[in-house]
ZANUSE-631301 format. One record per residue: x, y, z of N, C-alpha, C in turn. Coordinates in Angstrom, 1 decimal. Each point is the difference from the previous one (the first is absolute). Example, Ala and Ser with C-alpha at 12.3 -4.5 7.8 and 13.67 -1.06 7.14 Angstrom:
residues 2
(pt (13.2 -5.7 7.8) (-0.9 1.2 0.0) (0.9 1.2 0.0)) (pt (-0.4 1.1 -0.7) (0.9 1.1 0.0) (-0.8 1.1 0.8)) 
***
This chain:
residues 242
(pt (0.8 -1.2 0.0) (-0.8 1.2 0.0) (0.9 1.3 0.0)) (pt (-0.4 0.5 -0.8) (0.7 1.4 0.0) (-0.9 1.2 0.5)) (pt (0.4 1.2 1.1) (-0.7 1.0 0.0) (-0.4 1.1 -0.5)) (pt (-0.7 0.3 0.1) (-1.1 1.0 -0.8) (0.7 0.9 -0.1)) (pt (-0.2 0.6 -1.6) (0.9 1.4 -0.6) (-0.7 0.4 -1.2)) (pt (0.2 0.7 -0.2) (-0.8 1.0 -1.5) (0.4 -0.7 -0.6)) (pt (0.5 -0.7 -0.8) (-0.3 -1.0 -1.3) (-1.3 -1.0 0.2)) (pt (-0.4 0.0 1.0) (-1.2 -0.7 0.5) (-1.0 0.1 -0.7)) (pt (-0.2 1.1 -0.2) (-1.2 1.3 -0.4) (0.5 0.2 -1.4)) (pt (0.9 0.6 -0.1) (0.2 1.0 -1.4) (0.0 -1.7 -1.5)) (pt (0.6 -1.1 0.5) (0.4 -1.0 -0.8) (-1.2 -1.1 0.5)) (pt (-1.1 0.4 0.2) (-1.0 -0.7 0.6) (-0.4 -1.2 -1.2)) (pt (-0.3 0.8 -1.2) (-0.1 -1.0 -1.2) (-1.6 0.7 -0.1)) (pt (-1.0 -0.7 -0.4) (-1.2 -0.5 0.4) (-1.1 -1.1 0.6)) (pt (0.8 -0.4 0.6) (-0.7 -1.2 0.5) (-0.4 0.6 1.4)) (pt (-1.2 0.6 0.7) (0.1 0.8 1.1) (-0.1 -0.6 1.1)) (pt (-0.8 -2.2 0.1) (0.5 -0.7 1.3) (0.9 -0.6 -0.1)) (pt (1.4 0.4 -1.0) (0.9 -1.0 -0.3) (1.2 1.7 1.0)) (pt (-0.5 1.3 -0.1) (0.8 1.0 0.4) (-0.4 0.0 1.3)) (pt (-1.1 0.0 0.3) (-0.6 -0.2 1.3) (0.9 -1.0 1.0)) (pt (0.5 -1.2 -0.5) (0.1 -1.3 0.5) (2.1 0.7 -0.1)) (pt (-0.1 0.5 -0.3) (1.8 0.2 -0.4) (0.1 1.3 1.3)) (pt (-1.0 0.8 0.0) (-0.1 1.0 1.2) (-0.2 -0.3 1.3)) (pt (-0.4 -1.3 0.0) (-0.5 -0.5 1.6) (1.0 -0.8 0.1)) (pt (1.0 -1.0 -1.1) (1.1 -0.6 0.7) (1.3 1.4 0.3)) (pt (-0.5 0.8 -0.5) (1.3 1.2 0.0) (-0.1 0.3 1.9)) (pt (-1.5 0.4 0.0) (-0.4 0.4 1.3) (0.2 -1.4 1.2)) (pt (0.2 -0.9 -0.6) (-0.2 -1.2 0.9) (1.9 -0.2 0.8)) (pt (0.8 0.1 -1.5) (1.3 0.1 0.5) (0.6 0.9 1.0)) (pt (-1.0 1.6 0.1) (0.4 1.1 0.9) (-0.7 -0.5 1.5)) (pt (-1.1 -1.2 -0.1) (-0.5 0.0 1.1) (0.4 -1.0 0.7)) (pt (0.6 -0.9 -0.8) (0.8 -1.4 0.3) (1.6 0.7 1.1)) (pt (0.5 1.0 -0.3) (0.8 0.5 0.4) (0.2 1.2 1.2)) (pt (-1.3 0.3 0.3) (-0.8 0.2 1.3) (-0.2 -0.9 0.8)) (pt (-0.8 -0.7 -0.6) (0.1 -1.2 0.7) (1.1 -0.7 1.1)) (pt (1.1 0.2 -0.8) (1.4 -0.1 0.5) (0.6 1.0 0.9)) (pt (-0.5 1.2 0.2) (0.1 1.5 0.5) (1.4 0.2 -0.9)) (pt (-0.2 0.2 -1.1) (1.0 0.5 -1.2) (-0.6 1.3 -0.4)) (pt (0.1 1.1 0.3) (-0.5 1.1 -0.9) (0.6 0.8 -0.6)) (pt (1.7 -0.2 -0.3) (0.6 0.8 -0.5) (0.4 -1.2 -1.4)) (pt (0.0 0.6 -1.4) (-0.5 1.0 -0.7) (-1.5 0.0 0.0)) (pt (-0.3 -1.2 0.4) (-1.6 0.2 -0.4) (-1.1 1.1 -0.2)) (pt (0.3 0.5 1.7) (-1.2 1.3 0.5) (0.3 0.9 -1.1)) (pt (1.0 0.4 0.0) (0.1 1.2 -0.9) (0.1 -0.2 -1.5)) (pt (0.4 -0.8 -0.4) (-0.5 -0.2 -1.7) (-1.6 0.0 -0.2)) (pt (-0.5 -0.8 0.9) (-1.4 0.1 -0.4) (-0.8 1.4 0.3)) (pt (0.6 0.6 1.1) (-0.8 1.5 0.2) (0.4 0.6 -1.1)) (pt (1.7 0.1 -0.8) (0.5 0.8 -1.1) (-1.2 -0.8 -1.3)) (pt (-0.3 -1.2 0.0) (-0.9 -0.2 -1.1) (-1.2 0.7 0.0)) (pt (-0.7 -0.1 1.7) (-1.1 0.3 -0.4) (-0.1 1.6 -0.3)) (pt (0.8 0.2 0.2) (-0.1 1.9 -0.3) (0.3 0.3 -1.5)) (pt (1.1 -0.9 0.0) (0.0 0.2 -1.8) (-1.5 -0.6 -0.8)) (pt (-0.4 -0.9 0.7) (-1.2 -0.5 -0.8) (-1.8 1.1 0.1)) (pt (0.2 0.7 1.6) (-0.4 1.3 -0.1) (-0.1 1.0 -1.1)) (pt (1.7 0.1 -0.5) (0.0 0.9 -0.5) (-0.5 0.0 -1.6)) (pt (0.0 -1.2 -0.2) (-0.7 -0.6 -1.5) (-1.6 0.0 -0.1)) (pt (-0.7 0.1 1.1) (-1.0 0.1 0.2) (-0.5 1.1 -0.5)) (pt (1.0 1.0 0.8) (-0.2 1.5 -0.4) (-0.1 0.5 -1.1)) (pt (1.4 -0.2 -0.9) (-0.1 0.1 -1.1) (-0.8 -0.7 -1.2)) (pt (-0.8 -1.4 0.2) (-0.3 -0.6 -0.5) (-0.7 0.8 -1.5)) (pt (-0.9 0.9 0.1) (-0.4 1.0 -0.8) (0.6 0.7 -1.4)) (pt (1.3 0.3 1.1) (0.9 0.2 -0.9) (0.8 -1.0 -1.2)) (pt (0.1 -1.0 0.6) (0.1 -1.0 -0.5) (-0.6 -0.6 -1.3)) (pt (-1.6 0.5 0.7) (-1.0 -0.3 -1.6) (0.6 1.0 -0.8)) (pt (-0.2 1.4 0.1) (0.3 0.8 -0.6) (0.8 0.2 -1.2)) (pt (1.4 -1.2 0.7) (1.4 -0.2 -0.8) (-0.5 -0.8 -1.1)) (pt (-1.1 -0.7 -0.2) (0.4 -1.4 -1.5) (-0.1 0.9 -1.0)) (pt (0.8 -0.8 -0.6) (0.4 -1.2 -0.2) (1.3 -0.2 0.8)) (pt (0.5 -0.2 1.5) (1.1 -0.3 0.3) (-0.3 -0.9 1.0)) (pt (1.3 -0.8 0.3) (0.1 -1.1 1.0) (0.4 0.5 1.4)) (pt (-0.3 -0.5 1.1) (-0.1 0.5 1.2) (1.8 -1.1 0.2)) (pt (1.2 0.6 0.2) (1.1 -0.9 -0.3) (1.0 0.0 1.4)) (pt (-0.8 1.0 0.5) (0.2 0.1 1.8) (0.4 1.5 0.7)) (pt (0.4 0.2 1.5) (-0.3 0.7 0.6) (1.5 1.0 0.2)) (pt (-0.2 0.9 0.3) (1.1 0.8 0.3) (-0.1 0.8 1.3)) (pt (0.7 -1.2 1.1) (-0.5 0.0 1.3) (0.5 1.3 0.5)) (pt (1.2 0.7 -0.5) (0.5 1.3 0.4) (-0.8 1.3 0.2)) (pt (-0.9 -0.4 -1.5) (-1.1 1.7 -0.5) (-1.1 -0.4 0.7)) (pt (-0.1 -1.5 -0.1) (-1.4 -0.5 0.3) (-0.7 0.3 -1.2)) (pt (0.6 -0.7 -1.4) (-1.2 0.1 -1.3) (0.5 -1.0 -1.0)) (pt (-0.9 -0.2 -0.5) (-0.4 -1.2 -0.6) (0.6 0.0 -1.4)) (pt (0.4 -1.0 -0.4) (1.0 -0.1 -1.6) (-0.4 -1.0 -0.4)) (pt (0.2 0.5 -1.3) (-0.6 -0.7 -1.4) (0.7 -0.3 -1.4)) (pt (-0.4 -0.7 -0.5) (0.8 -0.3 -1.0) (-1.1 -0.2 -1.0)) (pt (0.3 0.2 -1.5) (-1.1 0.1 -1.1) (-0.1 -1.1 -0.6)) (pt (-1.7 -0.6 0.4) (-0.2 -1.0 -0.9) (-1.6 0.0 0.7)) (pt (-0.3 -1.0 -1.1) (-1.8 -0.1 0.3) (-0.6 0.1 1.7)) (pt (-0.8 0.8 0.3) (-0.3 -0.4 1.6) (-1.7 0.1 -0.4)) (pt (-0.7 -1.0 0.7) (-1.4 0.3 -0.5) (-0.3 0.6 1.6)) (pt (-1.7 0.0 0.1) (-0.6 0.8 1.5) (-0.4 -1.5 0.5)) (pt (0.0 -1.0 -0.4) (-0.3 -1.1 0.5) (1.3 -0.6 0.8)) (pt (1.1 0.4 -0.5) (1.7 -0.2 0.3) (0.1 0.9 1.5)) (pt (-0.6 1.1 0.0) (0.2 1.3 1.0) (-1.0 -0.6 1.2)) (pt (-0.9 -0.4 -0.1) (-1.2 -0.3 0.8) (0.5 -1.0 0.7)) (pt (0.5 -1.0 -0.6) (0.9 -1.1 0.1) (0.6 0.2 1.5)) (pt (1.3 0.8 -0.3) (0.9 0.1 0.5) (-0.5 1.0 1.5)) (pt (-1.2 1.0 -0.4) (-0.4 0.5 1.1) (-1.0 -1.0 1.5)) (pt (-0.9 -0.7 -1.3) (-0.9 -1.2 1.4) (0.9 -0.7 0.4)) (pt (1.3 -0.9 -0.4) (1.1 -0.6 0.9) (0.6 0.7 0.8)) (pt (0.2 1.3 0.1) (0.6 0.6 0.7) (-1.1 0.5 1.3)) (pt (-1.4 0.3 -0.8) (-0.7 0.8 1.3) (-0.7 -1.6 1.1)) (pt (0.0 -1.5 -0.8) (-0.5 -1.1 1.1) (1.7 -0.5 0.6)) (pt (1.1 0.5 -0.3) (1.4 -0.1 0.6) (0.1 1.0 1.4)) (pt (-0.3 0.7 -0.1) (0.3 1.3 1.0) (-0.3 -0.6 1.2)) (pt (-1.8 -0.2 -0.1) (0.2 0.0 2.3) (0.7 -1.4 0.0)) (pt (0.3 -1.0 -0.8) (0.3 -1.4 0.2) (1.5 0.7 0.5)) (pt (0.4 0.5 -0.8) (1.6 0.8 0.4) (0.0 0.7 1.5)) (pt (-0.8 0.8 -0.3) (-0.4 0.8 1.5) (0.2 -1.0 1.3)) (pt (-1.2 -0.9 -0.4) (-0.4 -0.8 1.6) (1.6 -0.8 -0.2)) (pt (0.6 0.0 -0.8) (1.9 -0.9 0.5) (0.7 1.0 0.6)) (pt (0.0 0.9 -0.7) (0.9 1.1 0.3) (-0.4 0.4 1.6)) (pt (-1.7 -0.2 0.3) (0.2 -0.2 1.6) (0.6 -0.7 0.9)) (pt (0.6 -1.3 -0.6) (0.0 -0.9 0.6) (1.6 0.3 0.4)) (pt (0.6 0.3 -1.0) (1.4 0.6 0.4) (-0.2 1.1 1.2)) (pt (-0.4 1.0 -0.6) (-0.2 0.9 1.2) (-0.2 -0.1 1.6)) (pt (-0.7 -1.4 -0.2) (-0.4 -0.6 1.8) (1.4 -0.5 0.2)) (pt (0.8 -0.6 -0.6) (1.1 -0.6 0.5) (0.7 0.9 0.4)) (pt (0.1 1.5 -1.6) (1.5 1.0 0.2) (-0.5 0.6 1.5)) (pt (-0.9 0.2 0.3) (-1.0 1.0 1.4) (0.7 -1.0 1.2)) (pt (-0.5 -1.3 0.0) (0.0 -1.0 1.0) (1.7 0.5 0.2)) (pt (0.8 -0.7 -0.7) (1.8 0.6 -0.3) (0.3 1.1 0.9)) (pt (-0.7 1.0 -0.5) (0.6 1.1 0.2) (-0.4 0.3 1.5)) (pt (-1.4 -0.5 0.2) (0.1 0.5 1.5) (0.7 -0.7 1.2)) (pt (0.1 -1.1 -0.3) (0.9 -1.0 0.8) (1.4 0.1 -0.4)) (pt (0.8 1.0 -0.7) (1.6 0.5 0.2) (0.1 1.1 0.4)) (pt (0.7 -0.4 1.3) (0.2 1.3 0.5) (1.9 1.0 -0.7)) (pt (-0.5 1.4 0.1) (1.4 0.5 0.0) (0.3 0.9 1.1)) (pt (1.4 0.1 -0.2) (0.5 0.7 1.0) (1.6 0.8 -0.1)) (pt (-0.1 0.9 0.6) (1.3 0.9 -0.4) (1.2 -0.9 0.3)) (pt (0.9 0.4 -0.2) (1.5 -1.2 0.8) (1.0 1.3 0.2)) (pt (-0.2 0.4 1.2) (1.3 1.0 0.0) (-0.6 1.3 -0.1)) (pt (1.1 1.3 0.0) (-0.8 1.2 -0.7) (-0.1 -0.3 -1.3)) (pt (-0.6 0.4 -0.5) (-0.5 0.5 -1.4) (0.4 1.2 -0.1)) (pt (1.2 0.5 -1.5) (0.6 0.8 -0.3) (-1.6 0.8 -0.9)) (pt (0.6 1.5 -0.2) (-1.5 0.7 -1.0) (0.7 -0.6 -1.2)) (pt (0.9 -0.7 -0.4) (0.2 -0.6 -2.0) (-0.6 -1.5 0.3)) (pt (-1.4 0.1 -0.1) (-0.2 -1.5 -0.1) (-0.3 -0.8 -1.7)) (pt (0.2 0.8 -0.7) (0.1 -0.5 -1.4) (0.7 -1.5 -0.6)) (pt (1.1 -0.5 0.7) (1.0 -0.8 0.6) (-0.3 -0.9 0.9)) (pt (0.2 -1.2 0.5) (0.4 -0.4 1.1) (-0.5 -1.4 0.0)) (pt (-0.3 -0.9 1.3) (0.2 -0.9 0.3) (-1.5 -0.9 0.3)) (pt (-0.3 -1.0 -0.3) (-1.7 -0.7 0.5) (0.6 -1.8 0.3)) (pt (-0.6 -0.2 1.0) (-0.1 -1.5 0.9) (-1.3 -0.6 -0.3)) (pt (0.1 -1.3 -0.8) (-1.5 -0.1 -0.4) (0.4 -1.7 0.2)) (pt (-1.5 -0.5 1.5) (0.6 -1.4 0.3) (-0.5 -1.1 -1.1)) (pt (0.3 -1.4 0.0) (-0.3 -0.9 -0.8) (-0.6 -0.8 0.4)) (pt (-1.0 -0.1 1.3) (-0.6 -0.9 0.7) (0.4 -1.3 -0.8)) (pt (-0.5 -0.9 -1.3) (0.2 -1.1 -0.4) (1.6 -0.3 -0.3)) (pt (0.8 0.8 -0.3) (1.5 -0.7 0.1) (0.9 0.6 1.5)) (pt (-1.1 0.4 1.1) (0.8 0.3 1.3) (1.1 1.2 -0.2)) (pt (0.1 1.1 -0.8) (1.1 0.9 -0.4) (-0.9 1.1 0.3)) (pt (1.2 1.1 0.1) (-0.1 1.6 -0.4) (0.3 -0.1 -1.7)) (pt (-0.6 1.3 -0.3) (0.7 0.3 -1.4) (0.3 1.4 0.4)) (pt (1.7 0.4 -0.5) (-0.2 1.0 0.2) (0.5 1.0 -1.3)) (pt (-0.4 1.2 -0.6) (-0.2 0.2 -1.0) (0.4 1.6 -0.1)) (pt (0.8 0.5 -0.5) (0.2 1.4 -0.9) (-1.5 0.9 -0.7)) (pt (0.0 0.8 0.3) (-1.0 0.5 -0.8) (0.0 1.4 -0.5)) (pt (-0.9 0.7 -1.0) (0.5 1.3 -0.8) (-1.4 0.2 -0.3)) (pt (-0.3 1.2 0.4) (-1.5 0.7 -0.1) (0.5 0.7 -1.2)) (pt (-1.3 0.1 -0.9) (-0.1 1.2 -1.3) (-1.3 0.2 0.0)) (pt (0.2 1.4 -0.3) (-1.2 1.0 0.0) (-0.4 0.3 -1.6)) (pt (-0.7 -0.4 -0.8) (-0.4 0.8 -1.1) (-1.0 0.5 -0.4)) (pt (-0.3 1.0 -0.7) (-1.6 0.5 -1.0) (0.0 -0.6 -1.1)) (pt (-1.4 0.2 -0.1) (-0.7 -0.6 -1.1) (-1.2 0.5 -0.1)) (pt (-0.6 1.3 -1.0) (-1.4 0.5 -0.2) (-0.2 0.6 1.2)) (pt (0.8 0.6 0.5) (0.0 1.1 1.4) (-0.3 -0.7 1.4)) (pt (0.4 -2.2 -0.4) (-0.3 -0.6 1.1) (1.6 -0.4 0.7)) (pt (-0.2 0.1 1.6) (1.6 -0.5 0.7) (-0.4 -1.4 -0.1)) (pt (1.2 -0.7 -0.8) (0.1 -1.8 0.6) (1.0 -0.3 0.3)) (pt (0.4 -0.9 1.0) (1.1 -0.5 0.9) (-0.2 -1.4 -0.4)) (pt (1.8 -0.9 0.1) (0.0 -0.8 -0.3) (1.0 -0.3 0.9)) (pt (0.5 -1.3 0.5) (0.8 -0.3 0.6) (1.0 -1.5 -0.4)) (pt (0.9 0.5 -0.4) (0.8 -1.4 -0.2) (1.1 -0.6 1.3)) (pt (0.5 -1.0 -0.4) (0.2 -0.6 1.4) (1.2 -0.8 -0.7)) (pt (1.0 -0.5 0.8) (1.2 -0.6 0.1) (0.2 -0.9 0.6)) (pt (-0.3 -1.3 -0.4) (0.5 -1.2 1.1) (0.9 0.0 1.0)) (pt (0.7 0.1 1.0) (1.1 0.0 0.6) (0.9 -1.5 0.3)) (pt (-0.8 -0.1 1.0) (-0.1 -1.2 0.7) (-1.4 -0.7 0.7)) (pt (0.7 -0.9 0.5) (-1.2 -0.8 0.7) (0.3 -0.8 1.5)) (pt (-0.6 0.8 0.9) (0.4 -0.6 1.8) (-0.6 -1.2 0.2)) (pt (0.4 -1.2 0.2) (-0.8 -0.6 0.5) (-1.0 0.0 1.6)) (pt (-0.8 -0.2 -0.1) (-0.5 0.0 1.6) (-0.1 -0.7 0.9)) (pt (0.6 -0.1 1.3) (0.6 -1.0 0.5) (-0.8 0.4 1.6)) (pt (0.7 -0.6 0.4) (-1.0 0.0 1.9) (0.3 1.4 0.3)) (pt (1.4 0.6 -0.3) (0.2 1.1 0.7) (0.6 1.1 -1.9)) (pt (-1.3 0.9 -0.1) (0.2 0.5 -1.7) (0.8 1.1 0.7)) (pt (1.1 0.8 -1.4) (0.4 1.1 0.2) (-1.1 1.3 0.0)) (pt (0.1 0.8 0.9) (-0.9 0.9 0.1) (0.0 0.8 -1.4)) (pt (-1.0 1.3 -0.1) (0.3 0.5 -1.3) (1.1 0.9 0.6)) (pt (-0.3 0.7 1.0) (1.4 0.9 -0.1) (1.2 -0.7 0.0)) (pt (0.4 -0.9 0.5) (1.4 -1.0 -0.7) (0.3 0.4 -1.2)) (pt (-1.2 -1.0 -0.6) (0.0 0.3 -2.0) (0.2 1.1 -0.4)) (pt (-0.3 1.1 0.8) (0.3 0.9 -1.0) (1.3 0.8 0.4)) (pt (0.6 0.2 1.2) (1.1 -0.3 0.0) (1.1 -0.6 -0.9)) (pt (-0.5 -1.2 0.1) (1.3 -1.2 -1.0) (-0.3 0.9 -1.0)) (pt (-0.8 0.8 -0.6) (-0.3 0.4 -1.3) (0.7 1.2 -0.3)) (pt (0.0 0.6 1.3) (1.1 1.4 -0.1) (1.1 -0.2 -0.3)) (pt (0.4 -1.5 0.8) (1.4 -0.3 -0.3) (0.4 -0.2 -1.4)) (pt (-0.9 -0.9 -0.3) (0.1 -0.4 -1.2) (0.0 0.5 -1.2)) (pt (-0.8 1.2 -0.3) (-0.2 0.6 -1.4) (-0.1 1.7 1.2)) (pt (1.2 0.8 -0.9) (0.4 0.8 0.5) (-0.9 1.6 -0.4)) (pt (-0.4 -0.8 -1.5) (-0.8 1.4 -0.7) (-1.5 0.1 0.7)) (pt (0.0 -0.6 1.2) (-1.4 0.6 0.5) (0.2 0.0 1.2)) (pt (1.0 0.8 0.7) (0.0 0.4 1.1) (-0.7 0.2 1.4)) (pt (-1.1 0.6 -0.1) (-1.4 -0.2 0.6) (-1.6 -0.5 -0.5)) (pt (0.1 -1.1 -0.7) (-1.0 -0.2 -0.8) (-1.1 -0.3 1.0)) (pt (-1.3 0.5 -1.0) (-1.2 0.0 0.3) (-0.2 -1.3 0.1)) (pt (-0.4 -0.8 1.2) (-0.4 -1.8 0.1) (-1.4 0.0 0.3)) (pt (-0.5 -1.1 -0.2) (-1.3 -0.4 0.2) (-0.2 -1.5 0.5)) (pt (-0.5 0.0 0.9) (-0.2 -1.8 -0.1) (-1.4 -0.2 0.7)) (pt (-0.3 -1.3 -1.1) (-1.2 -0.8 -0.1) (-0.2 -1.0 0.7)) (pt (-1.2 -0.6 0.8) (-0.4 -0.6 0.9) (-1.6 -1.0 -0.6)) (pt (-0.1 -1.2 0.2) (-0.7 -0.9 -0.2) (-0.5 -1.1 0.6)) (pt (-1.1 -0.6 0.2) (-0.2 -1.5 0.4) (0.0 -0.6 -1.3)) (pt (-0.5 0.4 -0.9) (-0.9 -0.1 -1.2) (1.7 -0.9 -1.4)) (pt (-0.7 -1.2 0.1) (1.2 -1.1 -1.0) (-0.3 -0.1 -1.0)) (pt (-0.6 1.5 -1.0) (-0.6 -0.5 -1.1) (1.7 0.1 -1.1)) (pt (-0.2 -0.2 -1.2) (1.2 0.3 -1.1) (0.7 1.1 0.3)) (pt (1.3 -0.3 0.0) (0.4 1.2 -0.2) (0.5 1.2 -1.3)) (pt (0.4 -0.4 -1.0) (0.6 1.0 -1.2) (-1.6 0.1 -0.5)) (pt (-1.0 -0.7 -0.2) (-1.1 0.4 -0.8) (-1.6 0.7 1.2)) (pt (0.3 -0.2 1.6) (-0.9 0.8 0.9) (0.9 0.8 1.1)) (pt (0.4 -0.3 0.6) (0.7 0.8 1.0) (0.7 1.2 -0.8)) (pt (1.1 -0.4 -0.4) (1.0 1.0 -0.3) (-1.0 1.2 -0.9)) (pt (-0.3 0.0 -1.3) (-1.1 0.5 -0.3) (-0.8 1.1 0.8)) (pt (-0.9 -0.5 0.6) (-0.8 0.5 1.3) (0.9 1.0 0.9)) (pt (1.2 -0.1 0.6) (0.6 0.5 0.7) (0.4 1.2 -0.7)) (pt (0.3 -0.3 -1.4) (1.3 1.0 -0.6) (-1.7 1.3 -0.1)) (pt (-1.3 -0.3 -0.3) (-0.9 0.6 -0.1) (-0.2 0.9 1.2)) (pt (-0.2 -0.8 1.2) (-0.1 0.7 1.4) (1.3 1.4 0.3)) (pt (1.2 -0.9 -0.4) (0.9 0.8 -0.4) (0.1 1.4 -0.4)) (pt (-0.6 -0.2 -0.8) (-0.3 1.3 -1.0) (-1.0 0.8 0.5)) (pt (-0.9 -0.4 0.5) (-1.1 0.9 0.3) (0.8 0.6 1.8)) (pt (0.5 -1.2 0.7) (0.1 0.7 1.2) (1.4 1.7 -0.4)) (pt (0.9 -0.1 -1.1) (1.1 0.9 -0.6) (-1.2 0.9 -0.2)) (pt (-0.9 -0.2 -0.7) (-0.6 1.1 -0.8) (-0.6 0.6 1.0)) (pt (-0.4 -0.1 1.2) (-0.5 0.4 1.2) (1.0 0.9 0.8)) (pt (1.1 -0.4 -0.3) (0.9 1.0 0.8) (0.7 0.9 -0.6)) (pt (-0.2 -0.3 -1.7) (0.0 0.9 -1.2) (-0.9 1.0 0.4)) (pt (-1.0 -0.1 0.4) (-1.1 1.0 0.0) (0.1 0.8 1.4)) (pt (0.5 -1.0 1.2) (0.2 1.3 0.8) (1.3 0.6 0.4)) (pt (0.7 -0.5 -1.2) (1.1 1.0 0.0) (0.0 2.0 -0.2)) 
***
């Protein structure tokens, strides 16, 4: 099974319970993987689908407007629709709009299902400062545990700020470092970050963070994810009362 993506829709064919049946195993694979409490890439491809598939809605009109042209896909940047010239009828356009509008809440009510997990996640990790916190926190350090393999992870990280249509988006990338095992008696986080001063010299007083859990779900595809999110919002909070 493969998951659900705009070739779903756009390369539907005509056969509309043969596209139907290709959309519910798409949706079945994202939910199969919940199932598992896996939400990373899942949650967010499918929210980026269904907005892009929103946005075709919108335009759809426009779309008639264009024939004779083929609807040849999306240009997720402008948010507008591309085409390429060749026969499109209104039976082709209708098509592609009722698969899309009996897709949506089926999408919707999944894309909840992620959401109860990312919510559940997030409110059961706790964070917490480690140390002072310098005012350059752009930089610096995150502790994120591994309940199923018994480890810390501990990880490098780099905030960026950018616009886009007069909107601020933050993203955060992250650096593997190492990995503590957890043992009867764990190193604290202020240790770690210590050893860390020692260790890598270009961050002198780096900004740390460390993460706290009962919760043994995945780590690279739920935890880590989730945290780097929390992350960001708890920065953008002290962004703001700066």
């Amino acid at each position: 099974m493969q998951a659900l993506n705009l070739q779903h829709f756009l390369q539907a064919g005509s056969d509309f319970e043969a596209a139907q049946y290709h959309v519910l195993d798409g949706l079945q694979t994202v939910r199969q993987a919940f199932s598992n409490n896996h939400i990373y890439p899942y949650l967010g491809g499918l929210v980026k689908l269904y907005n892009t598939l929103h946005s075709i809605v919108d335009q759809i009109d426009d779309l008639r407007d264009r024939a004779p042209a083929e609807l040849a896909g999306v240009d997720l940047e402008a948010a507008e629709l591309e085409y390429e010239q060749s026969p499109l009828s209104d039976a082709q356009v209708s098509f592609v709009e009722d698969l899309i509008r009996w897709a949506m809440p089926r999408m919707q009510s999944t894309i909840e299902e992620g959401r109860t997990i990312f919510e559940f996640v997030d409110e059961n990790l706790e964070l917490e400062e480690v140390g002072i916190v310098p005012s350059y926190v752009e930089e610096g350090y995150l502790f994120v545990p591994d309940r199923q393999t018994s480890s810390l992870h501990v990880l490098q990280y780099r905030l960026s700020v950018f616009s886009d249509a007069g909107e601020r988006y933050r993203s955060l990338k992250t650096h593997h470092i190492k990995s503590v095992l957890r043992r009867d008696v764990s190193p604290s986080p202020q240790s770690l970050k210590l050893d860390l001063i020692a260790e890598k010299r270009e961050l002198p007083n780096p900004a740390t963070y460390a993460f706290d859990t009962d919760l043994d779900f995945p780590f690279d595809t739920t935890m880590l994810p989730v945290a780097k999110r929390k992350l960001i919002r708890y920065l953008s909070r002290i962004e703001g009362q700066a």
